[in-house]
C-alpha positions as a printed NumPy array, in Angstrom:
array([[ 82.581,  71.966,  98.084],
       [ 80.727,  74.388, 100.731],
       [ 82.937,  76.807, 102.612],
       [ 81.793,  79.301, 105.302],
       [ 83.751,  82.337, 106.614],
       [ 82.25 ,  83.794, 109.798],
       [ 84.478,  87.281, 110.995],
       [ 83.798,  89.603, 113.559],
       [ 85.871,  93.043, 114.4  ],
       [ 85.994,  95.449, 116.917],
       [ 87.895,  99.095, 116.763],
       [ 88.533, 101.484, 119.345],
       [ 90.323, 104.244, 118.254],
       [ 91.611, 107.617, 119.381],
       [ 93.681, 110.327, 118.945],
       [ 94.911, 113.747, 119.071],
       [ 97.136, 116.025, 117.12 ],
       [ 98.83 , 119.197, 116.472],
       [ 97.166, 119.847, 113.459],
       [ 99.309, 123.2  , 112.773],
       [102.775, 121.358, 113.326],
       [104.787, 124.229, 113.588],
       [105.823, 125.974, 116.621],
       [106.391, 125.324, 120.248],
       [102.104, 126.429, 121.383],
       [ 99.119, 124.377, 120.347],
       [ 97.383, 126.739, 118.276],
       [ 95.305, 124.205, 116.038],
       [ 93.94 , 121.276, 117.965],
       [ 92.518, 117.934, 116.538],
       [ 90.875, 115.168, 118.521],
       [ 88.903, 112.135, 116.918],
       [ 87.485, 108.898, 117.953],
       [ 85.815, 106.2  , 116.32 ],
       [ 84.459, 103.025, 117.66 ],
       [ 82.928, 100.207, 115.512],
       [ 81.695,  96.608, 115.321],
       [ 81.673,  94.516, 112.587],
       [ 80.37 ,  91.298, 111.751],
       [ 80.153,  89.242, 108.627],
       [ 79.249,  85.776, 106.877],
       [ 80.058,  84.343, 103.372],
       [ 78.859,  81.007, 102.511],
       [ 80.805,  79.936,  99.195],
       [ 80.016,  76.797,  96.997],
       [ 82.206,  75.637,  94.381],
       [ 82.125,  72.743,  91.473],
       [ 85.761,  70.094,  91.198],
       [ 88.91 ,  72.061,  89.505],
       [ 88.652,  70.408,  86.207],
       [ 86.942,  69.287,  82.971],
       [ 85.373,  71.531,  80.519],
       [ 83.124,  73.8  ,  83.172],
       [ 84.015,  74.925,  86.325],
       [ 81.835,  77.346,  88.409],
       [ 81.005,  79.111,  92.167],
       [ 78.513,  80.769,  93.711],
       [ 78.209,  82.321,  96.918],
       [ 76.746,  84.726,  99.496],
       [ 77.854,  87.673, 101.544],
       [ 76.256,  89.46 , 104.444],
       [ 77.815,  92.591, 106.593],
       [ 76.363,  94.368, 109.198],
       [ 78.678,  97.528, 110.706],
       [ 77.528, 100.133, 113.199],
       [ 80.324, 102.768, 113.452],
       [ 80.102, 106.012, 116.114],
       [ 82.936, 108.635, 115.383],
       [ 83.653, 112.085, 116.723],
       [ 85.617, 114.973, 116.481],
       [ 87.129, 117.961, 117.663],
       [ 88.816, 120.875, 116.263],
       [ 89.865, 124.113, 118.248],
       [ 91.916, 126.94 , 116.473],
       [ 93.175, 130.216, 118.639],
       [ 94.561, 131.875, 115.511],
       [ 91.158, 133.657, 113.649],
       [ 92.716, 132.637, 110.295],
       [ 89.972, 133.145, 107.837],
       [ 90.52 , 135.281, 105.332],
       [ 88.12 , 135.248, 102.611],
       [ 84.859, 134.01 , 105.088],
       [ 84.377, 133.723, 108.56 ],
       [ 86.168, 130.269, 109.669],
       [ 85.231, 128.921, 112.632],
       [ 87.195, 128.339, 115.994],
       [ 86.067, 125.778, 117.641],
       [ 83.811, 123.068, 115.955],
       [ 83.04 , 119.346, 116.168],
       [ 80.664, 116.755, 115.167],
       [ 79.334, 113.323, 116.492],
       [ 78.425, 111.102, 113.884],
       [ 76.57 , 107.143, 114.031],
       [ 75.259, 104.61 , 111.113],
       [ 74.067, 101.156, 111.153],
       [ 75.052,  99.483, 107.835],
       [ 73.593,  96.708, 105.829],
       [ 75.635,  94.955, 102.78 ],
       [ 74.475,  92.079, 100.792],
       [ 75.958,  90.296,  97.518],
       [ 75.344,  87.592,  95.568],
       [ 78.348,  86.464,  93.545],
       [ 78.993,  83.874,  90.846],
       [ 81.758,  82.852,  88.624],
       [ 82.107,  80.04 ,  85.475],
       [ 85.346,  79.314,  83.574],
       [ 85.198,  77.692,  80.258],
       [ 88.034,  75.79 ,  79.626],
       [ 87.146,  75.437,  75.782],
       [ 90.555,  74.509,  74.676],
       [ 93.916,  72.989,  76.49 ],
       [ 95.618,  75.467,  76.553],
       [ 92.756,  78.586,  76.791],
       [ 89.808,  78.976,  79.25 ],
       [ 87.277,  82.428,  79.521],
       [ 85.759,  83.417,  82.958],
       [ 82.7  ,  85.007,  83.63 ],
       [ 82.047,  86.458,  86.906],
       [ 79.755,  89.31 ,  88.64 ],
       [ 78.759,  90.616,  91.923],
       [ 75.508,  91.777,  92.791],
       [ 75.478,  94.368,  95.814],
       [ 72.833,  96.197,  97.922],
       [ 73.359,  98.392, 100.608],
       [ 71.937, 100.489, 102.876],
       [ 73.272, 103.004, 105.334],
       [ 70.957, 104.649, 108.12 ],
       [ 73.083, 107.653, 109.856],
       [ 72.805, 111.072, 111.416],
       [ 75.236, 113.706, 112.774],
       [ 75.107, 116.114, 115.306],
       [ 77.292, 119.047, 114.6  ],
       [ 78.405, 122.462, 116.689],
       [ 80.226, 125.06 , 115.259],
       [ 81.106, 128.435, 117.157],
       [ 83.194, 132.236, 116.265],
       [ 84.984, 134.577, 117.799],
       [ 83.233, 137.689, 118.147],
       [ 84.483, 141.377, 118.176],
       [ 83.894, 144.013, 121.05 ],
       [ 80.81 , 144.74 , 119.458],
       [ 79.261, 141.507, 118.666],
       [ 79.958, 140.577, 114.943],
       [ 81.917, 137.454, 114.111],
       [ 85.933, 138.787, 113.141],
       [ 86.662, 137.841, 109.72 ],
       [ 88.614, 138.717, 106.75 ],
       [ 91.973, 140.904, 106.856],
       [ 90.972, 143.043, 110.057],
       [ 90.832, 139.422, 111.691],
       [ 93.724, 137.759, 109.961],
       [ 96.982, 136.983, 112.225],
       [ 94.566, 137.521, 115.233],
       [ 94.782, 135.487, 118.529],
       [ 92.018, 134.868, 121.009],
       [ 92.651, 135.83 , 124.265],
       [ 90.938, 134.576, 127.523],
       [ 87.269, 135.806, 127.755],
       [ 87.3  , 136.509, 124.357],
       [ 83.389, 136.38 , 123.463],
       [ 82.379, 132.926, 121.493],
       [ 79.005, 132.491, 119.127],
       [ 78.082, 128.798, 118.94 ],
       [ 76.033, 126.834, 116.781],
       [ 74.383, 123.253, 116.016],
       [ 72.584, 121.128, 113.311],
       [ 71.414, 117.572, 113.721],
       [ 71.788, 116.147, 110.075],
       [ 70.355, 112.235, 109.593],
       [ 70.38 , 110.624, 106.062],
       [ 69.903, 107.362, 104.112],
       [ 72.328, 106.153, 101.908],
       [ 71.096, 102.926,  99.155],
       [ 72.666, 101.871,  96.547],
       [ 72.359,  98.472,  94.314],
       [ 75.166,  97.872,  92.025],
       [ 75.879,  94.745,  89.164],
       [ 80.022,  94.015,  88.599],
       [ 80.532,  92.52 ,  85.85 ],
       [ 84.083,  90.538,  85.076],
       [ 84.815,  88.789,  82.196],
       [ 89.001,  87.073,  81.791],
       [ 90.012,  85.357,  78.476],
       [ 93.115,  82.695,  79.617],
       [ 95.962,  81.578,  77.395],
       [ 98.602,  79.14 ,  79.114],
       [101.435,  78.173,  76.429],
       [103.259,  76.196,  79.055],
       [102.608,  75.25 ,  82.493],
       [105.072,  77.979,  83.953],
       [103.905,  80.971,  81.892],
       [100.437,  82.41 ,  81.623],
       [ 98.898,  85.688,  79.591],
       [ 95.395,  87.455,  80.657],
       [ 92.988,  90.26 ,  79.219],
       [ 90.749,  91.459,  81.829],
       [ 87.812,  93.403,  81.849],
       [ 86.011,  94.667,  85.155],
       [ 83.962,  97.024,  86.697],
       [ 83.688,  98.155,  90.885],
       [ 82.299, 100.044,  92.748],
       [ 83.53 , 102.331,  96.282],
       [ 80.624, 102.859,  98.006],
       [ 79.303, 106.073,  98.734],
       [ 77.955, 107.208, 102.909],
       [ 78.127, 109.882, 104.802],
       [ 80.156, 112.81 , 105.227],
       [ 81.439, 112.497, 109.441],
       [ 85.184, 112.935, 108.356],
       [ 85.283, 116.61 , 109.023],
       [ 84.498, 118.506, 112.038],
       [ 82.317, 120.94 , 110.1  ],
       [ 78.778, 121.289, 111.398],
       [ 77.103, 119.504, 108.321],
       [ 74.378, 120.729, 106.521],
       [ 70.87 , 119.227, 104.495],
       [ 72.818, 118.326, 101.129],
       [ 76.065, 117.615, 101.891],
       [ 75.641, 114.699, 104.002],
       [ 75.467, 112.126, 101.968],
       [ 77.288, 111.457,  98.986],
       [ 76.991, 108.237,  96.319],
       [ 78.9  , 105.405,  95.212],
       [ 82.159, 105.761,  92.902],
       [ 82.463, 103.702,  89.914],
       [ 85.59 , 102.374,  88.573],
       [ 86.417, 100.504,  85.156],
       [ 89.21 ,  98.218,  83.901],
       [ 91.064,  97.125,  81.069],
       [ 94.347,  94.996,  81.818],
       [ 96.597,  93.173,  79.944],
       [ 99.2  ,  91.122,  81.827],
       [101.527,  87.917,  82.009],
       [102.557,  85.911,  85.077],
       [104.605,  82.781,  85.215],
       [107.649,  81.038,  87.392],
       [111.392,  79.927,  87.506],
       [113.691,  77.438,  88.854],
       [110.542,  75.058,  89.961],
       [109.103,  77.862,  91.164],
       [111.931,  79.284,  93.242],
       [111.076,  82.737,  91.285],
       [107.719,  84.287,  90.818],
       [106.661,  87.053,  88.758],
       [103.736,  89.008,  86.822],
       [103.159,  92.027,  85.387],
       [100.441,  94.031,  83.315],
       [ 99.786,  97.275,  81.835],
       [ 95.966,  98.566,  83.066],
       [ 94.002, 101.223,  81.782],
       [ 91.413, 102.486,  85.016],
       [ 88.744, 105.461,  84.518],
       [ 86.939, 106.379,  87.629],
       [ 83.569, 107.985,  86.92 ],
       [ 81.712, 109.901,  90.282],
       [ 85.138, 110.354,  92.204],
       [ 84.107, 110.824,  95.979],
       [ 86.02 , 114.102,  96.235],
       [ 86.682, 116.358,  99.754],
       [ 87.097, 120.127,  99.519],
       [ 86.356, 123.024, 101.124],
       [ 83.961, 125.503,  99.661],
       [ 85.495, 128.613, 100.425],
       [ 82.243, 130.665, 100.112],
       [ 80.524, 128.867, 103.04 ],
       [ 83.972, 127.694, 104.895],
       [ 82.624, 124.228, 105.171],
       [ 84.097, 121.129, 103.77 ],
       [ 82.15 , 118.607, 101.932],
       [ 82.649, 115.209,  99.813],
       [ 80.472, 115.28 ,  96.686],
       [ 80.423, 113.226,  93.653],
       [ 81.745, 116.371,  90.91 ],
       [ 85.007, 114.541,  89.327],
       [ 86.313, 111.843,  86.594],
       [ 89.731, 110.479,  86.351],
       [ 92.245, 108.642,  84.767],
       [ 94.794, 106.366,  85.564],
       [ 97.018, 103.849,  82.995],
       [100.432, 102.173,  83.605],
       [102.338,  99.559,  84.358],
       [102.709,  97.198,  87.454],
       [104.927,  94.331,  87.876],
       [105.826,  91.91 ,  91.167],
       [108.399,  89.272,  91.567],
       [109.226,  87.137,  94.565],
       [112.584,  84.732,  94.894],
       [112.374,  82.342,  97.492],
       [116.265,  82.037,  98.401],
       [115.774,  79.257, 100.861],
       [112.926,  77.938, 102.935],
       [114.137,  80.716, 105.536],
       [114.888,  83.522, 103.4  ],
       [112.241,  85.476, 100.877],
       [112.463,  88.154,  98.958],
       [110.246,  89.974,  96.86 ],
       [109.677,  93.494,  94.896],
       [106.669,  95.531,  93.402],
       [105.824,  98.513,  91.552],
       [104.351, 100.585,  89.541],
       [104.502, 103.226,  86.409],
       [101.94 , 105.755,  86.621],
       [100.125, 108.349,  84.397],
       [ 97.045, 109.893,  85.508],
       [ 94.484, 112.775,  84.122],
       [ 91.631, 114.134,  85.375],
       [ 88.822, 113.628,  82.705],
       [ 86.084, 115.8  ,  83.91 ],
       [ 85.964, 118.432,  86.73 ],
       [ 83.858, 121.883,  86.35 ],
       [ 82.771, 123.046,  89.515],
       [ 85.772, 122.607,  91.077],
       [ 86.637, 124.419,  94.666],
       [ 89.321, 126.948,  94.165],
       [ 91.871, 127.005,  96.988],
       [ 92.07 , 129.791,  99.103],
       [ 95.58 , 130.984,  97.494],
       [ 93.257, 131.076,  94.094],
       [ 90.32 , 133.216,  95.38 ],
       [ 93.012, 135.418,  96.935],
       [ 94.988, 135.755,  93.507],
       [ 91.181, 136.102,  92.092],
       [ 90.18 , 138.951,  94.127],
       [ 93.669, 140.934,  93.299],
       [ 92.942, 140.56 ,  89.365],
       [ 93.826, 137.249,  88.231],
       [ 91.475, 135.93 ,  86.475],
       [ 92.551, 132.617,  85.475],
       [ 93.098, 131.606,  89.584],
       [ 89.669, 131.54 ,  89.894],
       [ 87.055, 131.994,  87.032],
       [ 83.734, 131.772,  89.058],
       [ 84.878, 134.945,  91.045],
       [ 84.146, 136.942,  87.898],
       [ 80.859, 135.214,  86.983],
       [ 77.512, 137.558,  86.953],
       [ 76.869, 135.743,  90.498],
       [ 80.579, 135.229,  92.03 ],
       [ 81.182, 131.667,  93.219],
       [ 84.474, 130.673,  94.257],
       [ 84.823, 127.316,  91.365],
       [ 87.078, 126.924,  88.446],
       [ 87.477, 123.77 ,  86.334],
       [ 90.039, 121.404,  86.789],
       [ 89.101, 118.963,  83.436],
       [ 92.675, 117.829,  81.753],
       [ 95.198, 118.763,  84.602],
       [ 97.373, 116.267,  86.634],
       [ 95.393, 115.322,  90.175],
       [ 97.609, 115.808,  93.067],
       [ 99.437, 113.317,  95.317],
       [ 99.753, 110.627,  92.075],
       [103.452, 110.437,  91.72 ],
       [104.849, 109.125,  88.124],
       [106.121, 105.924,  90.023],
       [106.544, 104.352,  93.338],
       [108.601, 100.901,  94.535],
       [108.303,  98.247,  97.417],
       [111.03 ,  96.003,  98.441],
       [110.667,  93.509, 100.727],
       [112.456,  90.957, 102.653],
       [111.528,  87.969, 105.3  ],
       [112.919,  85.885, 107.468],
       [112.975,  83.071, 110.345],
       [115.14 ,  80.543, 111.944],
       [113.96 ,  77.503, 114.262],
       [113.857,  77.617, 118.612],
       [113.822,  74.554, 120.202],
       [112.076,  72.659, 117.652],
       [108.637,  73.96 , 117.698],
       [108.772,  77.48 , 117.58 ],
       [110.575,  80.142, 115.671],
       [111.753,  83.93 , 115.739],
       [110.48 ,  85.938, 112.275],
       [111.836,  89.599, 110.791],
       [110.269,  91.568, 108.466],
       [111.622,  94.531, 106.375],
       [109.107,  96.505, 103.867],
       [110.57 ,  99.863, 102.309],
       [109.395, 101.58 ,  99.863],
       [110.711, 104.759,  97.535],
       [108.198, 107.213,  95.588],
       [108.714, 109.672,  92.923],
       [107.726, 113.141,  94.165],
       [104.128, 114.828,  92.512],
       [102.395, 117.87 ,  93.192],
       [100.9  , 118.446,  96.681],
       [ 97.779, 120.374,  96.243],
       [ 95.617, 121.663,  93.285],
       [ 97.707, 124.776,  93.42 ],
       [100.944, 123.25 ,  92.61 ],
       [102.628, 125.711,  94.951],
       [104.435, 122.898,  96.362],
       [106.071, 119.806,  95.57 ],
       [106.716, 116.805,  97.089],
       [110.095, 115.441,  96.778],
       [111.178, 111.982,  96.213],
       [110.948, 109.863,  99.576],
       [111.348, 106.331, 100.994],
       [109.898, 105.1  , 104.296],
       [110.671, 101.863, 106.253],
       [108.7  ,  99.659, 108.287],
       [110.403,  96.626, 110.223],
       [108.884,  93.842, 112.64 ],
       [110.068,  91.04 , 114.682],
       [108.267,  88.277, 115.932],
       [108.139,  84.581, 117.926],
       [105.811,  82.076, 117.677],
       [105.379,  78.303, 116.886],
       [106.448,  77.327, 113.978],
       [102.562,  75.608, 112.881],
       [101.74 ,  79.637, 112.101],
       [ 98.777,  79.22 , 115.141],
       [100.099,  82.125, 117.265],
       [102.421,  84.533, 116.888],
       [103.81 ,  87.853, 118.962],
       [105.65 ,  90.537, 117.291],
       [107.26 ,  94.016, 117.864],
       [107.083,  96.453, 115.008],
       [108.026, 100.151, 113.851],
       [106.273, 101.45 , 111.011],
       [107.072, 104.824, 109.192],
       [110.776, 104.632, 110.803],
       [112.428, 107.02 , 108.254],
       [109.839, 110.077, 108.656],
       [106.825, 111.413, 108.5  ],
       [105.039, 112.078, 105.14 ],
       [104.121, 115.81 , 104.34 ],
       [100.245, 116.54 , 103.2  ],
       [ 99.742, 119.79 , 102.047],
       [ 96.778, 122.067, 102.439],
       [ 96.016, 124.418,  99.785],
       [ 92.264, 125.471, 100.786],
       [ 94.156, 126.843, 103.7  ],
       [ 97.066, 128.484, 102.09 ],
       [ 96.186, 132.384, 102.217],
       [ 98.706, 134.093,  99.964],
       [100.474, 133.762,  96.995],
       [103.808, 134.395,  98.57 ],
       [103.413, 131.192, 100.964],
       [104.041, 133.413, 103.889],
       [101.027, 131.28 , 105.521],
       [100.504, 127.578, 104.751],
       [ 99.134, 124.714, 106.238],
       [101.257, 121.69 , 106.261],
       [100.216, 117.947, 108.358],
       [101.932, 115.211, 108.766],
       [100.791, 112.415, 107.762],
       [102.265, 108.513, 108.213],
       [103.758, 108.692, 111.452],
       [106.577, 106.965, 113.15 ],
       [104.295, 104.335, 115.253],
       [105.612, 101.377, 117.386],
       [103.517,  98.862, 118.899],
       [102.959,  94.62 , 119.932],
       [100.737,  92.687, 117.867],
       [ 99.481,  89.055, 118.945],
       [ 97.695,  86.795, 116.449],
       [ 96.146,  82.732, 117.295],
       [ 94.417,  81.232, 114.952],
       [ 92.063,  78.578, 114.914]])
């Protein structure tokens, strides 16, 4: 059988934010757009579900142009240990090109065992630039105000402002072979056991996150690679009424695309420095009460280490810590030529809690007929974890909510719906590049996750 999938998407996004979020002034402005188009085609051809060899192969071509920009203005002059800058921005394009050939065959060598063997073979290319401009505050007599004369200092209007601009452009390629192979055992027609093994890939781009002018170097960064090992089980009850699964996994992630500010240069950039690890336990289980009525739970066990990371940015807190003796906060600070790096091989990343839930529930009831009126509660509780490198702070266990409602026909070809997301509050990210003392007089908190409302429409044809 030959399938084809033709999709198309277009974003328009903006926003703005207090990016301090504390106090009643703006003194930390963020503003970012992004606009994109998006097309893509997959052409799939598959053999009949049964005898001794069953196979597919297919095709898949993706062509994205993406413009984004940003805006950051600060009146505090904040930095500390380098001059940080007060008002910067960047404007940032790319034209992407993806292409993958895929194929599958299952061997069903036995009744009640089959083996599949599967890759994906991916090239891309990414064509982009960015135009950056970054500007200081300068003193009465000209030179840019840093360090502790500076710190706690506000601008004031006609207070004297040093700009400046790059234009960065870069090519990104990258060809990449996935290899999956699945060995099958199915002792009865309700209960099935798996080993998996798998490799993937994120792809790697360009650096137009930040609204630091971006220099030769740090534009583009590569692909991150991921490996799998998984063991799991899923089968059914009551005729299928109940559904569940559930597997232990062992992931290593080799290249991790990581973010963080250098605090020697005051600019932020993703490289490829870091390897991590990540093993646990997931399970899911859905109970259809009624043809109305579903409900369903998932979750997941965590441990995770982080294999391999010298070089490492020290936060702010830890070159401040450094430069009063410590010198475990920061090690590079006391090399022969200082750099602000220590090495973070063997401790426990940040923002990976120990375990995290979802619960979910769904249901509709007929209107005249043909049409029908839908709800749809998804909550979710998290164990707390570490916000930061630092470990000044720590999360605490949270839950959030998100609820819609909904009316449509009752075919699933159109529907409307009304929804709140985040409805219980907003989720804390913490800053530690920008924390600048060890007492946590000064830190730099975000919210992240807001509480959003909004109409959705969907037809489909």
């Amino acid at each position: 059988m030959l399938t084809s999938q033709t999709a198309y998407s277009k974003l328009d996004r903006e926003f703005a934010r207090d990016g301090q979020g504390m106090g009643p002034f703006l003194t930390t402005g963020n503003d970012r757009w992004e606009y994109m188009d998006q097309w893509s085609e997959e052409l799939r051809l598959t053999s009949p579900s049964s005898g001794f060899l069953e196979w597919m192969v297919g095709l898949f071509a993706q062509d994205v142009n993406l413009n984004t920009g940003s805006n950051s203005y600060r009146a505090g002059i904040d930095g500390l240990t380098v001059a940080r800058s007060n008002i910067q921005g960047n404007r940032h394009g790319e034209d992407d090109s993806w292409y993958s050939a895929f194929a599958a065959l299952t061997f069903n060598f036995a009744k009640d065992w089959s083996l599949d063997l599967g890759g994906r073979y991916t090239d891309i290319q990414k064509d982009g630039e960015v135009r950056g401009v970054r500007a200081f505050w300068l003193a009465a007599n000209g030179s840019i105000i840093t360090g502790a004369t500076g710190h706690g200092v506000t601008a004031v209007a006609h207070t004297p402002i040093n700009f400046t601009g790059a234009r960065t452009v870069g090519v990104f390629e990258d060809k990449k072979l996935n290899p999956q192979i699945v060995l099958r055992w199915r002792p009865t027609e309700d209960l099935s056991a798996y080993a998996r093994y798998a490799t993937g890939m994120k792809a790697g781009g360009f650096d137009s996150s930040v609204t630091n002018v971006v220099i030769d170097g740090s534009f583009v960064f590569d692909s991150e690679d991921a490996e799998n090992w998984e063991l799991g089980m899923k089968g059914s009850l009551l005729d299928g009424q109940i559904n569940y699964g559930t597997n232990l996994f062992w992931t290593e992630f080799k290249n991790m695309q990581v973010s963080a500010i250098n605090q020697d240069t005051g600019l932020t950039a993703t490289t490829n420095v870091a390897s991590q690890r990540v093993r646990g336990l997931e399970f899911d289980g859905r109970y259809a009460v009624n043809d109305q009525l579903n409900l369903s739970i998932s979750g997941a066990l965590m441990d995770s280490q982080i294999l391999s990371y010298p070089g490492a940015n020290c936060t702010e807190d830890e070159v401040f810590r450094s430069d009063r003796g410590d010198r475990e906060a920061c090690p590079g600070r006391f090399l022969p030529v200082s750099r602000s790096i220590t090495d973070r091989s063997g401790e426990t990343p940040p923002d990976v809690p120990d375990w995290a839930f979802n619960l979910r529930a769904t249901y509709w009831i007929p209107v005249m007929d043909q049409y029908k009126v839908s709800a749809n509660a998804n909550g979710m509780l998290s164990d707390g974890y570490k916000m930061g490198f630092d470990g000044i702070f720590q999360m605490e266990t949270y839950g959030d909510l998100n609820l819609s409602l909904g009316f449509g026909d009752q075919d699933d070809v159109w529907q409307v719906s009304a929804y709140g997301r985040n409805l219980i509050h907003p989720k804390q990210k913490y800053f530690g590049e920008f924390n600048h003392s060890d007492d946590t007089v000064i830190t730099f908190f975000s919210a992240r996750n807001f509480m959003t409302y909004g109409l959705d429409f969907k037809y489909s044809y």
